[in-house]
N, C-alpha and C positions, 0 to 999 in steps of 0.2 A: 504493500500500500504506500509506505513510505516513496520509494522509487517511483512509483506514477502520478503522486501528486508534483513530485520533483519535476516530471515531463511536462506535468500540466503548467506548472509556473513559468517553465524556462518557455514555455513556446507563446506564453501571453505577453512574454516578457516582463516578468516578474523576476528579482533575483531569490534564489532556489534557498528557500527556508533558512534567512541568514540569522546567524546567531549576532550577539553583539558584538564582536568584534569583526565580523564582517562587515558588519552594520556601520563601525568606524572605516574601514575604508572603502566604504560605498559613500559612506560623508565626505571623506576624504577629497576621491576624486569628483564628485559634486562642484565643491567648492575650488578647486586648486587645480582642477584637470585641464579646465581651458588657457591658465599660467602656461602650462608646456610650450604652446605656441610661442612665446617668446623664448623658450631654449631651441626648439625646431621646427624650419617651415616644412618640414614633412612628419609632422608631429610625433617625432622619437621621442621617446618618453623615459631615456638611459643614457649613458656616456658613452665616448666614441673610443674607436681602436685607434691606435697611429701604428701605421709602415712605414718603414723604408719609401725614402721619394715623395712623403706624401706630404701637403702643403699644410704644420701646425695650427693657420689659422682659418683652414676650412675648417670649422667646426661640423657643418652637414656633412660633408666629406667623409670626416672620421666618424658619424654616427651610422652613416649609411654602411659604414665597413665594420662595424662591429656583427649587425645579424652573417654579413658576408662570413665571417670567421667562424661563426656557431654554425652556418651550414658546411665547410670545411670539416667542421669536427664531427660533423655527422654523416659526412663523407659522401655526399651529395653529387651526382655529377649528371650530365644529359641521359646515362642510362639508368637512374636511379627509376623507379617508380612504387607507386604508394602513395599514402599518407603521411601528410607532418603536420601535426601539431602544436600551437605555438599556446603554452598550461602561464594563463595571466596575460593576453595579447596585446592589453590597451587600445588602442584606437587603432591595429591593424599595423601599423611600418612596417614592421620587420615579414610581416604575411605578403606585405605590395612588394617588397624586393625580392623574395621566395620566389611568388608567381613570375616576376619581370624572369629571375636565372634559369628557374627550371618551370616551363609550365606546361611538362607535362606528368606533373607532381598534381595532388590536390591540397589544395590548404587551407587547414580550419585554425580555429582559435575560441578557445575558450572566456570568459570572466564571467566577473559576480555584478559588474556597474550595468547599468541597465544603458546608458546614456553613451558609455561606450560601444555596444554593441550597433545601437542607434547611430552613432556617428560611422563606424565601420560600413553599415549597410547605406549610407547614403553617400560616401564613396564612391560602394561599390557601382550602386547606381548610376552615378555620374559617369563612370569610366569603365566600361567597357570591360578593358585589360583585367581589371579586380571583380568582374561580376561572379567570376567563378572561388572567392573565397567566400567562406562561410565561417562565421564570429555567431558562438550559441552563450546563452547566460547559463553558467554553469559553475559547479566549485571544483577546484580539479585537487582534490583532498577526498572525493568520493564522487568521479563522475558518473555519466550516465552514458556510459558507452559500456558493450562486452568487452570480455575479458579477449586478449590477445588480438587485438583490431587494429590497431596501427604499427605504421613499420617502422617511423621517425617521433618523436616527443622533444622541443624544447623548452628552456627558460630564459627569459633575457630580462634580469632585475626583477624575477614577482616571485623568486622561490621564499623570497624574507619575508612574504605575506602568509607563508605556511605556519603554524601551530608547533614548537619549540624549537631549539637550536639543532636539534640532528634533522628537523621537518622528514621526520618519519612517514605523516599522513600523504606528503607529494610523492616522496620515494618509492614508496608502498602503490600509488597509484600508476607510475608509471613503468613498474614492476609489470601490474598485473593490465595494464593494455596496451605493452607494446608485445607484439607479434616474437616467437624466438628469430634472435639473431638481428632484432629492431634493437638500435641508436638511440643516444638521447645525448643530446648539450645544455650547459646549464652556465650561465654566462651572470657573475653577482658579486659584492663584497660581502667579505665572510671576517669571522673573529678569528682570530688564533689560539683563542685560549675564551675560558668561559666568561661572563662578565666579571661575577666576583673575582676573581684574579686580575681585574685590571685595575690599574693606579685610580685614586678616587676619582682625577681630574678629565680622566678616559674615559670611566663609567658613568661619571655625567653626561661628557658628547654622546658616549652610546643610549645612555637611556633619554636624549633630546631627541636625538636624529631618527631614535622610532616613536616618539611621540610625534612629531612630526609627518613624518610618511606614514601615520599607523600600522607600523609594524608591531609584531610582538615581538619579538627577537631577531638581530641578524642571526644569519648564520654561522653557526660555527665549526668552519672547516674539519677538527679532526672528527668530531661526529658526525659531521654530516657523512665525510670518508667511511668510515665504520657503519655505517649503516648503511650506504650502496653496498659494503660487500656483506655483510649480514644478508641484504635481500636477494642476494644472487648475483647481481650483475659482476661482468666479467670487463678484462682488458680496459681498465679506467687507468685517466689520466687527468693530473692536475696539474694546471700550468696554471703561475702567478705573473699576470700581464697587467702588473700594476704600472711598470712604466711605460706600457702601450695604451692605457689610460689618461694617466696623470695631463696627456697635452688638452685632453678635453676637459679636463678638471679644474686646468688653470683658465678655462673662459668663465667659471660659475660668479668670481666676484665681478667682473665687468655686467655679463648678462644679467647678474641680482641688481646691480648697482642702477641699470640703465631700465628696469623694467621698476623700481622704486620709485627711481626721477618719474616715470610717464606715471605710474599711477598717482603720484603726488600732482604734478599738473593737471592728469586729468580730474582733480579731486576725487577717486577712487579709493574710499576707504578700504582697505586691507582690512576682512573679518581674522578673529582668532587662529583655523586651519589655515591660512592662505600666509601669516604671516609663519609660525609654525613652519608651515611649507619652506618658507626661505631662510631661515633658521636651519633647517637639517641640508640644504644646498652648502650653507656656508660649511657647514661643520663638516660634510663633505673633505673639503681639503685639507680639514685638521686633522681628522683622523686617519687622514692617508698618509700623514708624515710618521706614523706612529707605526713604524714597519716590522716591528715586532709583535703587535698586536691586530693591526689591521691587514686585508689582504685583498683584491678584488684579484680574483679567481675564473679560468675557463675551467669544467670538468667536463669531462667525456664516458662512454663506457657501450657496452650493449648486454645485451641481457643473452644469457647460454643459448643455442641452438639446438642442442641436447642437455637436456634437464633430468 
């Protein structure tokens, strides 16, 4: 019963029987979602990668090359086929550049924001190229998909929306629907160590920067590790591409600073979330200095082919 009322929501577009803390970041992006647009005119909604050659202050540039890299890790190429997809989507980017490299992939994308999925399908609408993604309101911590149905799964910055630091409930999902021998990418910053073990001054950024984003916890790299191989997956890899990062990190005080000025002009009071919001931007860059404890992380793996 449970599972069919969940059907019944997500297709009225309802978000799927959210508890309170889903409830905070469905408030969340409410209030703070359309801010994005002033970090990307292709509405990325994460930090960029930087390569070799590539110009630091393209900012879109290096956002557009971060999903490129999570499909690298999922080893994607023209003869790939199946499904991928994208557990936390936002508004679609990373699913519009999918479809542009491979389309003859299908690509879906899950959330819990009702307003998101609304903005994805009027997109799609608009442009042709995207009509063939599909964005469901759904929790991807207990989807509503069979078990072993897809051949690809990523995360690009929504796995810290998951329920503790190892986010067992996301793991455990994309355990049990991807297909054997189905990929997954997961593309985020992680702790190094638990919160209580960080310096006081640490644990305070950490506990702004998810009040802020409404998280419950980052992630924390060694569990989260321990609990991919707990659930089977095989051949993981974690790479710390903090300073293929750090060039889009360094636009966050200009971009905050220049999106303050207009809302101060445009007399645009900044409500409580919205300010929050740029609060955890800033602290963004403090606690990426802190290299002992912080870490923005690519992980890769696949789950057995014989089980």
């Amino acid at each position: 019963m449970r599972q069919e009322n969940r059907a019944i929501d997500s297709q009225q577009g309802h978000a799927p029987n959210t508890t309170w803390q889903q409830q905070e970041v469905i408030d969340y992006y409410r209030a703070a979602g359309a801010d994005y647009s002033a970090w990307s005119k292709n509405l990325h909604m994460h930090l960029g990668f930087y390569r070799k050659h590539m110009n630091p202050f393209s900012r879109e540039q290096m956002l557009d090359e971060m999903p490129r890299q999570l499909f690298q890790r999922l080893k994607l190429n023209s003869q790939s086929c199946g499904t991928v997809m994208d557990l936390g989507c936002g508004v679609g980017a990373s699913l519009r550049i999918g479809t542009q490299l491979y389309p003859q992939l299908s690509w879906k994308g899950v959330t819990i924001v009702p307003e998101q999925q609304a903005c994805c399908a009027s997109i799609s609408q608009e442009t042709r190229e995207y009509s063939r993604i599909l964005v469901t309101l759904d929790d991807y911590e207990r989807l509503l998909l069979p078990d072993e149905s897809l051949e690809y799964v990523y995360a690009l910055e929504s796995m810290s929306h998951a329920r503790g630091g190892n986010k067992e409930g996301l793991i455990s999902e994309m355990y049990r629907v991807l297909k054997p021998g189905g990929r997954f990418a997961i593309a985020d910053g992680f702790l190094l160590r638990a919160p209580e073990e960080l310096s006081v001054f640490l644990n305070y950024c950490h506990r702004e920067l998810c009040r802020g984003w409404a998280l419950p916890i980052l992630s924390v790299l060694p569990l989260v590790l321990t609990t991919l191989e707990e659930k089977g997956f095989e051949n993981l890899e974690a790479e710390d591409i903090s300073w293929n990062v750090a060039p889009s990190v360094a636009h966050i005080p200009w971009v905050s600073l220049r999106f303050m000025l207009e809302r101060f002009l445009a007399r645009d009071k900044l409500k409580t979330l919205r300010k929050n919001h740029l609060k955890s931007c800033i602290l963004t860059g403090i606690t990426g200095l802190a290299r002992s404890s912080f870490s923005y992380c690519m992980l890769s793996g696949q789950k057995p082919v014989n089980r």
